[in-house]
N, C-alpha and C positions, 0 to 999 in steps of 0.2 A: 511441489506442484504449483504452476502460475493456473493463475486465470483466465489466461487467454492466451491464445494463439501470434503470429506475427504475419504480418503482409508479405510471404516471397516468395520472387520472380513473376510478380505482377508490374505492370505497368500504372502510373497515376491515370487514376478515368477508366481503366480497362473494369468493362463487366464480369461480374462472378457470375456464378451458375445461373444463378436467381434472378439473374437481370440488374441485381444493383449496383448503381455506380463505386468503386472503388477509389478511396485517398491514400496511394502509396507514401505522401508527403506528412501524413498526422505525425509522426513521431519527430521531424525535423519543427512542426509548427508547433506541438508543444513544448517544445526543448525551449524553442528560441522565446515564445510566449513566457513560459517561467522564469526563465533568464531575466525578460526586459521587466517582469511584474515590479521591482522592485523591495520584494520580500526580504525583511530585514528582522527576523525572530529578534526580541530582547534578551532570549535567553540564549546563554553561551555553552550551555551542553542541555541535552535534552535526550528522551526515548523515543522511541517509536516500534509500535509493535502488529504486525498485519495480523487478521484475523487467524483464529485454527482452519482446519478441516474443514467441509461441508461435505455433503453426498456430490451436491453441483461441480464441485471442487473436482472429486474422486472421478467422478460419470464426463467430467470434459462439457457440462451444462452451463449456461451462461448464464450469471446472477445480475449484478448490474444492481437495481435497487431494491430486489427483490429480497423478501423476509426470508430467508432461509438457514435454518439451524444446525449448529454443530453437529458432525456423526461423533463416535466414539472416538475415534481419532482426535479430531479437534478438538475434545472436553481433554484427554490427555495430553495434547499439545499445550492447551493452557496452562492445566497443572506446571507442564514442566517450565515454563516460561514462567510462571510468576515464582518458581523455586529460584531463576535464575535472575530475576528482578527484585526478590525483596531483600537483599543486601546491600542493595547500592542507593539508598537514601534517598527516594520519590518522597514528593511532599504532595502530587498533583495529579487526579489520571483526567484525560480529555477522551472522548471517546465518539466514535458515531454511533447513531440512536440506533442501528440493524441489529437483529438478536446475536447475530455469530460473531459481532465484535464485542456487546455487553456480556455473553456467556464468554468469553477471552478473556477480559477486565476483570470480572467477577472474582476468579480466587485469589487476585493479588488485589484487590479492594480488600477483601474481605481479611486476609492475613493483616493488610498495613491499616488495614479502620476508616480505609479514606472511601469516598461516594463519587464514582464517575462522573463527571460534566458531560451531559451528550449535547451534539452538537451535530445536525443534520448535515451541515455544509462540509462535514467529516464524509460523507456515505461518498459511495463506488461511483462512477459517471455512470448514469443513466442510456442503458444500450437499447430503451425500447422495445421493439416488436422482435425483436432479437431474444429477449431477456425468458428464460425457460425452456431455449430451443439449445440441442447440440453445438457444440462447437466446431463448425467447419469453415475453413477456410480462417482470414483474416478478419477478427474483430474490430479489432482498433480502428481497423480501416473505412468500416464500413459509412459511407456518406449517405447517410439515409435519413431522410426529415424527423424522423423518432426517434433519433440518436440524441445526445445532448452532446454539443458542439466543442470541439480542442476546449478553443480558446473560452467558453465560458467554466466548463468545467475546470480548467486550471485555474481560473478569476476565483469560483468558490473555496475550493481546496487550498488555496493561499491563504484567502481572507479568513475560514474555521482555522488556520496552522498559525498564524499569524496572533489570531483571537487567543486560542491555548497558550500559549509559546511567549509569555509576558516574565519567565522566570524561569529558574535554573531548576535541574530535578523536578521536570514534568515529563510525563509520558503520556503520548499519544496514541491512541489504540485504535486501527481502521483500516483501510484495505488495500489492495496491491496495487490499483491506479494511484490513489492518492500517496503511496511510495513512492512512485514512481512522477511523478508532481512535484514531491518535496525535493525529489533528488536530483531534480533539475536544476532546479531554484538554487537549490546549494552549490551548484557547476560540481556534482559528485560524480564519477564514472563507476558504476558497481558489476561484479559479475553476475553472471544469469545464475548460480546458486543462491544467493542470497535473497531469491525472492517466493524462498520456499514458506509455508505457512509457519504461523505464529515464532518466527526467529526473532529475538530482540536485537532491537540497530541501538549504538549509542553514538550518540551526531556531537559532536565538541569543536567549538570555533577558536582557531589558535591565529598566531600573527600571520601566517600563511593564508588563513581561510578555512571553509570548514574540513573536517574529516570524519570519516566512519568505520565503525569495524561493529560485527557482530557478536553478539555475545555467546557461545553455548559452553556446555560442558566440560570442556578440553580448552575453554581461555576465549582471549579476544581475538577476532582474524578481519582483517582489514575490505574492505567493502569489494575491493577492486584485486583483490589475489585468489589463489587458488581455496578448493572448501578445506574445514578441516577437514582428519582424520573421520571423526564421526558424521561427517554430513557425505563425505565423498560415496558418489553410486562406484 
């Protein structure tokens, strides 16, 4: 399950129900944003891990910055995430300071001994007067003065990824926009499966440039191919 919704068969400027003005173009302005940030991680492979579950999550509600805690689901989801992360030799977790990404961290802290670094500028883009309300329509899009803006929101999420990301075998623990931030930045094309909750990414930069694939049960599957066997609906 994603977090949000997408802009379509709207127009850029066309009004939604509510009267607010609509930006069909967010998703080209932060691509192109990330791209030119000049994000350059020192580390040459790294994790990243989006939060579990929440009810917001399950119910189609909009979190945004808001404190909202793991359901059952998601304390599971982490379990199995940190079964499938504590093999691969983390030396480092970064994390945003929200509960449902520290209740994420937690049991693969707790197995490797290591103390999460929170880091605020890790958290979701800020969606404002939006944030607790249903999800209808196109979120991303929404151009509304309570919104926190493309281009600063990928300015912070670069500078906390950048900040972490000084060394090899660190993992970053936080949420489906700032995935979606980092995976610009790296010029990655992923498919829409892989932005299901708490899936572990491992990012590794070769002569080429970077690459990704996800880690679950059944092995590693490439960011941008079809899901596995175990994740396929």
């Amino acid at each position: 399950m994603t977090e949000t919704s997408e802009p379509i068969g709207l127009e850029p400027g066309a009004p939604a129900e509510d009267g607010a003005v609509l930006d069909q173009g967010w998703r080209q302005r932060l691509e192109a944003h990330a791209r030119g940030h000049g994000f350059a991680p020192l580390a040459s492979r790294f994790y990243f891990l989006r939060h579990g579950q929440t009810e917001h999550n399950r119910r189609w509600i909009c979190q945004g910055q808001r404190d909202v805690p793991l359901n059952a689901a998601g304390r599971a989801q982490a379990l199995a995430a940190a079964d499938l992360l504590a093999p691969v030799g983390l030396r480092a977790i970064s994390a945003s300071d929200l509960s449902r990404v520290t209740a994420t961290a937690a049991p693969l802290a707790a197995r490797l001994g290591l103390v999460a670094s929170l880091d605020p500028r890790l958290r979701e883009r800020g969606f404002g007067r939006f944030e607790g309300q249903p999800i209808q329509g196109p979120l991303w899009a929404q151009a509304d003065a309570s919104v926190e803006p493309i281009e600063a929101f990928v300015d912070r999420c670069l500078t906390g990824l950048a900040a972490a990301l000084v060394a090899d075998d660190v993992l970053v623990v936080s949420h489906g926009g700032v995935r979606r931030v980092l995976f610009a930045a790296l010029g990655l094309t992923v498919a829409e499966w892989t932005s299901h909750n708490a899936l572990p990414v491992r990012c590794t930069k070769g002569a080429g440039g970077w690459a990704a694939d996800i880690l679950t049960a059944s092995g590693a599957w490439p960011v941008a191919g079809p899901p596995p066997p175990d994740l396929a609906r």
